[in-house]
Kinemage of the C-alpha trace (Angstrom):
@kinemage 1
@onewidth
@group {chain A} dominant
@subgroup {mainchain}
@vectorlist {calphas} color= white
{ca unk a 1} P -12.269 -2.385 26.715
{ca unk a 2} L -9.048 -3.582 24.876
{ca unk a 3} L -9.624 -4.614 21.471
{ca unk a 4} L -7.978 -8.344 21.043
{ca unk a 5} L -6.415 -9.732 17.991
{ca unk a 6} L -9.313 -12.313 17.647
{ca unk a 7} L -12.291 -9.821 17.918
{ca unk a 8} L -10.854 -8.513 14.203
{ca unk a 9} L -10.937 -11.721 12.316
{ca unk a 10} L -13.071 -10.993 9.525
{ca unk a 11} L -12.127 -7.142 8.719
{ca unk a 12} L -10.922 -6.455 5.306
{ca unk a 13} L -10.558 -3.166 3.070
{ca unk a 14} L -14.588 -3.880 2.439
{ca unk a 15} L -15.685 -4.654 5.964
{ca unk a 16} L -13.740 -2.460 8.421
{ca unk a 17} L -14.349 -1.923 11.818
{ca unk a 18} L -15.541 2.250 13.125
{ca unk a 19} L -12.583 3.074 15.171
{ca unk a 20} L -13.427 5.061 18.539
{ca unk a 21} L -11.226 7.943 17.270
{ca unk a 22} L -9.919 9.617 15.029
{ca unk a 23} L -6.919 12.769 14.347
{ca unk a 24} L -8.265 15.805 12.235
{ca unk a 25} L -6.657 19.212 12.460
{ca unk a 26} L -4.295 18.728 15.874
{ca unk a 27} L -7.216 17.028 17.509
{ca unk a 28} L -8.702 13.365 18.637
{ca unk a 29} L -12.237 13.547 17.659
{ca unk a 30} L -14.729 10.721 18.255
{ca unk a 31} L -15.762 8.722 15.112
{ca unk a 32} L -19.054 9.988 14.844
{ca unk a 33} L -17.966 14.039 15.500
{ca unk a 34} L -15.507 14.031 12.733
{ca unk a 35} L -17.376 15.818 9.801
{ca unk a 36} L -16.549 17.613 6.603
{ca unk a 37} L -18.777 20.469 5.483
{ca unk a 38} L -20.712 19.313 1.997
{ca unk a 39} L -18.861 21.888 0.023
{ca unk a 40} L -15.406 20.125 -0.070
{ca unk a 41} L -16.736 17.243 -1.848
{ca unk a 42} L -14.841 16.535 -4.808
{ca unk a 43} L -12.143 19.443 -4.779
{ca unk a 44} L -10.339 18.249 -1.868
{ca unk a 45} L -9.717 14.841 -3.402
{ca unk a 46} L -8.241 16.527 -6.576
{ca unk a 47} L -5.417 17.591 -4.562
{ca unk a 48} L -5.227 14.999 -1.443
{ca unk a 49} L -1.922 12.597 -0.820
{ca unk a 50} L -2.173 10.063 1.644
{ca unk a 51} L -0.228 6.833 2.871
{ca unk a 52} L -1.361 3.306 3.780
{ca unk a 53} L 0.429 2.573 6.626
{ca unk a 54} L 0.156 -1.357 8.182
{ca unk a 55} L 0.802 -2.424 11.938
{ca unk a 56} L 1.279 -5.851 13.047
{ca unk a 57} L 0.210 -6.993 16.069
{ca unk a 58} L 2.697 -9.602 18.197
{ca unk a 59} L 0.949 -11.630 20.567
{ca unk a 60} L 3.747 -12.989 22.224
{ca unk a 61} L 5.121 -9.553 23.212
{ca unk a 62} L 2.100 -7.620 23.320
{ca unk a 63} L 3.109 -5.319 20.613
{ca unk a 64} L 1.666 -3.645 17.673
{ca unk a 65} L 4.317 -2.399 15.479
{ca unk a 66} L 3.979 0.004 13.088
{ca unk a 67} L 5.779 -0.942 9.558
{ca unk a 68} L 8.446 1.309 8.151
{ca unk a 69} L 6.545 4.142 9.624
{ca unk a 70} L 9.575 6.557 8.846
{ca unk a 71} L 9.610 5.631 5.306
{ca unk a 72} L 6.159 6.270 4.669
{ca unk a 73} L 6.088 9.569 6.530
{ca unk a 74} L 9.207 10.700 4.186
{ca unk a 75} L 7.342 9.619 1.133
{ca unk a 76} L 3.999 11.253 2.380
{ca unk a 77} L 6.064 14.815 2.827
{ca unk a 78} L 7.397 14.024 -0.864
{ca unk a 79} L 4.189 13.668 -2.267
{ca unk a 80} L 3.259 17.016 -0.065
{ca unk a 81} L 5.895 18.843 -1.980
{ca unk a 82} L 4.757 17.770 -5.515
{ca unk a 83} L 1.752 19.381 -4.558
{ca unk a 84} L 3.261 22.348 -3.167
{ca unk a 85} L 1.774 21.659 0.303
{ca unk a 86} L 3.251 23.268 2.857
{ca unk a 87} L 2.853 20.205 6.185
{ca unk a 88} L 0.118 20.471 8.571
{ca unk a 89} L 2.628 19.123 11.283
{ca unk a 90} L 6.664 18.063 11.794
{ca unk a 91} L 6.994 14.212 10.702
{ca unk a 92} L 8.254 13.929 14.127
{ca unk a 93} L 5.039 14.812 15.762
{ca unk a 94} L 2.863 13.222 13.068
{ca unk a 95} L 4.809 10.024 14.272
{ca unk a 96} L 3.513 10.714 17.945
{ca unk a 97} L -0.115 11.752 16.803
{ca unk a 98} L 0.224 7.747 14.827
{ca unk a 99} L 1.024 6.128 18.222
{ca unk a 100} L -1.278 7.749 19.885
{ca unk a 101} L -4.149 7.413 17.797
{ca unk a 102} L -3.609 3.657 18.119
{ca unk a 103} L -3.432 4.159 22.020
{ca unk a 104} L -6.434 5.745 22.303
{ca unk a 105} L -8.539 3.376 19.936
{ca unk a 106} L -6.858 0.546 22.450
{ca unk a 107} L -5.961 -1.523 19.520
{ca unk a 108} L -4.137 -4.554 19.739
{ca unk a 109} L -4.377 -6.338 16.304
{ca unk a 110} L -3.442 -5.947 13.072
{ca unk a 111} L -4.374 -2.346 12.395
{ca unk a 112} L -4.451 -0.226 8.801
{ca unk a 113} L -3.581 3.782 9.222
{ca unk a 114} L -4.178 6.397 6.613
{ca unk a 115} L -2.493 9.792 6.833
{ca unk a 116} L -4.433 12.203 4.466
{ca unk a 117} L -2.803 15.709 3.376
{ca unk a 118} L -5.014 18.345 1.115
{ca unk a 119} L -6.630 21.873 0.531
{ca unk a 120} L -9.811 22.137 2.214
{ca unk a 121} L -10.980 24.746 0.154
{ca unk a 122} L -12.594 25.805 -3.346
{ca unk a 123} L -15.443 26.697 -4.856
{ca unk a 124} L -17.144 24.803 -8.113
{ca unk a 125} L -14.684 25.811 -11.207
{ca unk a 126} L -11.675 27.079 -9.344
{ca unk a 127} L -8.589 24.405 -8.228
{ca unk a 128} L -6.952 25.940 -5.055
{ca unk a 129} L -3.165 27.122 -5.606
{ca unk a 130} L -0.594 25.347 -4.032
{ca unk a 131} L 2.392 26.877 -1.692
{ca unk a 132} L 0.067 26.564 0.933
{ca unk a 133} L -0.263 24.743 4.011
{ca unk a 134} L -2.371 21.417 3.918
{ca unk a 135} L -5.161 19.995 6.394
{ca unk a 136} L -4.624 16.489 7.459
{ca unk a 137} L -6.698 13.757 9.022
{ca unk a 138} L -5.721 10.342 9.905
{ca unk a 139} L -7.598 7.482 10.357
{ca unk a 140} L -6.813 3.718 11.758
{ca unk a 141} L -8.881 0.760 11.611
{ca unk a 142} L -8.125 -3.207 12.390
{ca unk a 143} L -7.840 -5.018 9.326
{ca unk a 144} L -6.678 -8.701 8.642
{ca unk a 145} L -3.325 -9.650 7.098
{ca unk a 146} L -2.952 -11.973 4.379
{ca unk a 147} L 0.542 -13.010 4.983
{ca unk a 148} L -0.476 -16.441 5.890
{ca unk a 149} L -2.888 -17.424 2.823
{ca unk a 150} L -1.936 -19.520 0.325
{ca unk a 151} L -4.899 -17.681 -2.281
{ca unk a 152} L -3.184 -17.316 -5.980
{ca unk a 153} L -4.181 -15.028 -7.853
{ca unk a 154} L -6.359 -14.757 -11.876
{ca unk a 155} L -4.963 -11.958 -13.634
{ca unk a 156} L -5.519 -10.490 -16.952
{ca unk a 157} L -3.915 -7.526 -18.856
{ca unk a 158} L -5.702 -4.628 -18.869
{ca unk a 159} L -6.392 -2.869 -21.991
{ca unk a 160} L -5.663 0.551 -19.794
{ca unk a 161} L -2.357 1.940 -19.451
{ca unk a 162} L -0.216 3.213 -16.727
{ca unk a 163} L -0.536 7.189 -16.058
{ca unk a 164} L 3.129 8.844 -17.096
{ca unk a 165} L 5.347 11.061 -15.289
{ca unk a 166} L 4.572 13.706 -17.578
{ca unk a 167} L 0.917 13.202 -17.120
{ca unk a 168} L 0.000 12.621 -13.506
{ca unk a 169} L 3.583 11.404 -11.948
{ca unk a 170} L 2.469 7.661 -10.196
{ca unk a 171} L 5.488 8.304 -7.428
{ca unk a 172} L 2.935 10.632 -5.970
{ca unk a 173} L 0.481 8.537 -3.616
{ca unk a 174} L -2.363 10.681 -4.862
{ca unk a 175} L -5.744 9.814 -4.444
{ca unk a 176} L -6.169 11.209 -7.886
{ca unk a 177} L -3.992 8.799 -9.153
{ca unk a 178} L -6.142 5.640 -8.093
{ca unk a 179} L -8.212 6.849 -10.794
{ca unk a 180} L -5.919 4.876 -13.208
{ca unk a 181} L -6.083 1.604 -11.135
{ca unk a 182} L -10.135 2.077 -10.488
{ca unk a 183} L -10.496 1.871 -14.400
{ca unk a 184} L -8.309 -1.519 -14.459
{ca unk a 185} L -9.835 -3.231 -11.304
{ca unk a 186} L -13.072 -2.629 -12.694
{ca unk a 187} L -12.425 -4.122 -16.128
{ca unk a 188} L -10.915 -6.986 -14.313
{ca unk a 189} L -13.397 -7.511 -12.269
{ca unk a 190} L -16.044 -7.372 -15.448
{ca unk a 191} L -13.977 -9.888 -16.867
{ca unk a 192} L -13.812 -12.048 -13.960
{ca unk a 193} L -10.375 -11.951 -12.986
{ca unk a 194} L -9.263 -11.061 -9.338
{ca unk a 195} L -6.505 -8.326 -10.813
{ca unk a 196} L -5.032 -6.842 -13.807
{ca unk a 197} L -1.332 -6.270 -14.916
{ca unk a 198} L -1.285 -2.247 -16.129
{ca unk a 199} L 1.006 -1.625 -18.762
{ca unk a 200} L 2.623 1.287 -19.296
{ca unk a 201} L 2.588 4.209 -22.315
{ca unk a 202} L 5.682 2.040 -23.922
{ca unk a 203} L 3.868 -1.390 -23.647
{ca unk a 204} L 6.115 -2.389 -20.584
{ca unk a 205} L 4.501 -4.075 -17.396
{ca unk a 206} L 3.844 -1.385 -15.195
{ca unk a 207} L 2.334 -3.211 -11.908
{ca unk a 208} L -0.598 -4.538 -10.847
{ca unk a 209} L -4.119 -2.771 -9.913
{ca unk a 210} L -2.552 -1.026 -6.426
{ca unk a 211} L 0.356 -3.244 -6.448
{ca unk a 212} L 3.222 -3.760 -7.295
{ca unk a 213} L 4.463 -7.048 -9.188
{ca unk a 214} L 7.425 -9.597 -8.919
{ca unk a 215} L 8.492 -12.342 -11.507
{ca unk a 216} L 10.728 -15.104 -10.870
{ca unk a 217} L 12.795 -16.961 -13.754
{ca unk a 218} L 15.565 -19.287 -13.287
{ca unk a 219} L 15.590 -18.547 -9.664
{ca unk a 220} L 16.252 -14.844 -10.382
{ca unk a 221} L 13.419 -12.332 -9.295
{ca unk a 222} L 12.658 -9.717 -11.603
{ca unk a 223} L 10.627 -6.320 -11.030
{ca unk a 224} L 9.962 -3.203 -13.092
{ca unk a 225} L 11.917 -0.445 -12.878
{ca unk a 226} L 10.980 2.484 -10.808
{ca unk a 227} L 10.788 4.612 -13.977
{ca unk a 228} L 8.237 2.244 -15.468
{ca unk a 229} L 5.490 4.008 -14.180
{ca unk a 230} L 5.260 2.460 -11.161
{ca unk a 231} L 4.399 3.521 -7.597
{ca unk a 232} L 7.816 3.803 -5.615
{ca unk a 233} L 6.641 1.023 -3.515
{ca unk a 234} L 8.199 0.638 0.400
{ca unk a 235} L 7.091 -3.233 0.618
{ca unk a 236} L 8.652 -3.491 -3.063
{ca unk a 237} L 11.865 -1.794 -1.816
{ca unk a 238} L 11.211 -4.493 1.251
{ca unk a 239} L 10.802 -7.670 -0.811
{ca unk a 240} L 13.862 -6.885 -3.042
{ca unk a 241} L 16.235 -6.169 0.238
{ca unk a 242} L 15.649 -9.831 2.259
{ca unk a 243} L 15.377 -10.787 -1.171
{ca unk a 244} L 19.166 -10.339 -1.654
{ca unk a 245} L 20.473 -10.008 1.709
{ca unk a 246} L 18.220 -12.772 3.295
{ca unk a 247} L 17.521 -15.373 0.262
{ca unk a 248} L 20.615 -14.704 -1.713
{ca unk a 249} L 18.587 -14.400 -4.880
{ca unk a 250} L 19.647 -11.966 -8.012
{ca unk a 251} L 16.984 -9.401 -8.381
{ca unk a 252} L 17.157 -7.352 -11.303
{ca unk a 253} L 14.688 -4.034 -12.020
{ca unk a 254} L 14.068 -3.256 -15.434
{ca unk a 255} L 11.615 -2.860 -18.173
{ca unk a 256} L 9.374 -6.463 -18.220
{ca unk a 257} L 7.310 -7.487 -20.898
{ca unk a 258} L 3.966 -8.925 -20.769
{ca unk a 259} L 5.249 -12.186 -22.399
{ca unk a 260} L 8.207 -12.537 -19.915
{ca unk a 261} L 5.964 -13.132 -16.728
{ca unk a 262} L 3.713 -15.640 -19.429
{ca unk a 263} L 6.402 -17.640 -18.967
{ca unk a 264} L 7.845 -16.914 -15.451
{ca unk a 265} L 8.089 -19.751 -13.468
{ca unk a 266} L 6.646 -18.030 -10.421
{ca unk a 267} L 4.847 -14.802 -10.057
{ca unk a 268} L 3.654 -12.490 -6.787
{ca unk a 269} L 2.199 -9.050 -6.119
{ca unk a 270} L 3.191 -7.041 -3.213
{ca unk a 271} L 2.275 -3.449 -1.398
{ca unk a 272} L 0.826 -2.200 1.764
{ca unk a 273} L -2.272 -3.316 1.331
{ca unk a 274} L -1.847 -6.160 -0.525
{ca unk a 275} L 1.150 -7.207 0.955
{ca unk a 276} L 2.199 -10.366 -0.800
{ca unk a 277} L -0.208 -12.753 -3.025
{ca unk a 278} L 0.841 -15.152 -5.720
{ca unk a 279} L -0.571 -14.893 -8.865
{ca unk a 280} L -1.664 -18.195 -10.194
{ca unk a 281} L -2.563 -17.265 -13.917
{ca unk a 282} L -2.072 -14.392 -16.757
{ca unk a 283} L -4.251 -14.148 -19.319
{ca unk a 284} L -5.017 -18.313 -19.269
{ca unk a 285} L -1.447 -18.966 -19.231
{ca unk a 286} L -0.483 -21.344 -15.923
{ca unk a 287} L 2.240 -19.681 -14.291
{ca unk a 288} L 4.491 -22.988 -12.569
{ca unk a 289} L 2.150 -25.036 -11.403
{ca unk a 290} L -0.292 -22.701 -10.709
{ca unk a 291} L -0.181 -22.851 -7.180
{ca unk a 292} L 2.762 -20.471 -4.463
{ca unk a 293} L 5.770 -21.191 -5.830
{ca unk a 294} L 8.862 -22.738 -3.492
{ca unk a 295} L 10.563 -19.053 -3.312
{ca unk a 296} L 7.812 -16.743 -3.504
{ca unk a 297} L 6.584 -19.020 -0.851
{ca unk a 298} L 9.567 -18.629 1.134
{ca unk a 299} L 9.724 -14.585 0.570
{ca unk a 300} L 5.904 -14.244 2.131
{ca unk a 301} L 7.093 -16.262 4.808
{ca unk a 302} L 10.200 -14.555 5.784
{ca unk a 303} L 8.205 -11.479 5.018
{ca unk a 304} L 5.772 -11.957 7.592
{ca unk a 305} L 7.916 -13.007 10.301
{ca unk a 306} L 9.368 -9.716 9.685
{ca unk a 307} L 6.592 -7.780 10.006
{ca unk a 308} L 5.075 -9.253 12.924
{ca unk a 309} L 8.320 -9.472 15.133
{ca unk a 310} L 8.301 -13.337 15.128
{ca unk a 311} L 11.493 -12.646 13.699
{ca unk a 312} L 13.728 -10.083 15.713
{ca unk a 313} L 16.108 -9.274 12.802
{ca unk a 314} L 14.936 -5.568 11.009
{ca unk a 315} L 14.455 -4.023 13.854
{ca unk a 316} L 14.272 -0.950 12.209
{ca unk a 317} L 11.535 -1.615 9.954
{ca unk a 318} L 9.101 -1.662 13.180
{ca unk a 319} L 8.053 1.126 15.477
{ca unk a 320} L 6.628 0.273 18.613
{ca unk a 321} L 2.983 1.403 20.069
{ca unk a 322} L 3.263 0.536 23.577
């Protein structure tokens, strides 16, 4: 039975759907036949990279398209190499085995994949070498998008800082890196805000907990720098490209302090996951009116039409299922 768009309503990251299969190894393997042995707990994580990967699904041409799927495969085999992992399988294929996998779990709706790359092996006290090749397993779910919510956003600073490039580089997607963001969505969430602003080892804005953040002043959006610690982010690469080319707005990337988005005039967060939310307050401080502000308003919206296909311009940012 095909799964329809409206059947998925209610899944988010906390409430997601089993799918019917999934890709471990060069194989589809029902959900429930898809088992680790106990002794890779823990060690396997240590070393695992992995991409979030969205699909949208178009009702009006009976399409789920896969989102920058190229550019998430190329950052997945650059995270590989950090680690010294040799791939499992040719991006090419892994593209295929993505498709499929969405085929075979008959999805048609907003869907969620997640490529994982690691070393399936070692014992208690000894971290595996690299210069080997990596296992992989791949999962895909149906998940809601949040492109069409109006939500904004409490946010406080967190009193953790941003993991350095000569620490634990954050350009690696590394689940080992989440670490970092675990410790600042907790205290935010201790403190009753919905997300934190990380700053880095300099005292610079960073991004968000698994995000990455925007400002907008005098009509001019503003984003920190890829070398301030930040995730290098394909829906932040995204936002900044219609940005210019679609909303003629100046977009500088540099080093942001905390006080600068206190007084922004509008304020967003953006990723795979996330995608794009507005951020309604900082510490206390209103930002605008508190409420989506006129452009960042106008950026989700020409963002989702993007996505989805309701818009037929960046045709290369979406890859076809069917």
């Amino acid at each position: 039975m095909v799964k329809q768009a409206e059947n998925v309503k209610r899944n988010t990251f906390e409430n997601l759907e089993p799918p019917d299969f999934v890709w471990k190894s060069g194989e589809f393997i029902p959900w429930d036949k898809a088992t680790f042995h106990i002794s890779m707990l823990g060690w396997s994580s240590i070393n695992m990279v992995f991409e979030g990967i969205r699909a949208y699904y178009n009702e009006n041409d009976d399409q789920v398209y896969v989102l920058h799927l190229n550019e998430h495969l190329n950052r997945l085999a650059e995270s590989m190499k950090m680690m010294r992992m040799h791939p499992y399988i040719e991006t090419e294929k892994l593209k295929e085995v993505i498709l499929k996998l969405i085929r075979k779990n008959k999805y048609r709706a907003d869907t969620y994949i997640m490529p994982l790359a690691y070393f399936g092996d070692g014992p208690p006290g000894f971290l595996p070498s690299g210069d080997r090749i990596g296992d992989m397993a791949i999962t895909a779910k149906p998940i809601d998008s949040l492109l069409n919510s109006d939500n904004t956003l409490n946010v406080g600073v967190s009193s953790w800082r941003r993991i350095s490039d000569d620490v634990m580089p954050p350009r690696i997607k590394s689940i080992a890196n989440y670490q970092n963001g675990r410790y600042a969505a907790e205290e935010a969430r201790i403190n009753g805000y919905d997300q934190s602003l990380i700053l880095n080892s300099r005292g610079k804005v960073a991004e968000s907990t698994y995000t990455c953040v925007f400002m907008i002043k005098n009509k001019t959006l503003i984003t920190p720098s890829v070398t301030s610690g930040i995730l290098d982010s394909i829906t932040r690469k995204s936002i900044i490209e219609i940005s210019k080319n679609e909303l003629g707005l100046n977009v500088e990337e540099r080093e942001v302090d905390r006080t600068e988005f206190y007084v922004s005039d509008e304020s967003f967060i953006c990723g795979t996951g996330g995608e794009v939310q507005f951020i309604g307050k900082i510490d206390g401080y209103t930002i605008g009116k508190g409420t989506p502000g006129i452009i960042s308003k106008e950026i989700q919206t020409l963002y989702h039409n993007l996505v989805r296909g309701l818009d037929h311009r960046y045709s290369h940012w979406r890859t076809p299922t069917y």
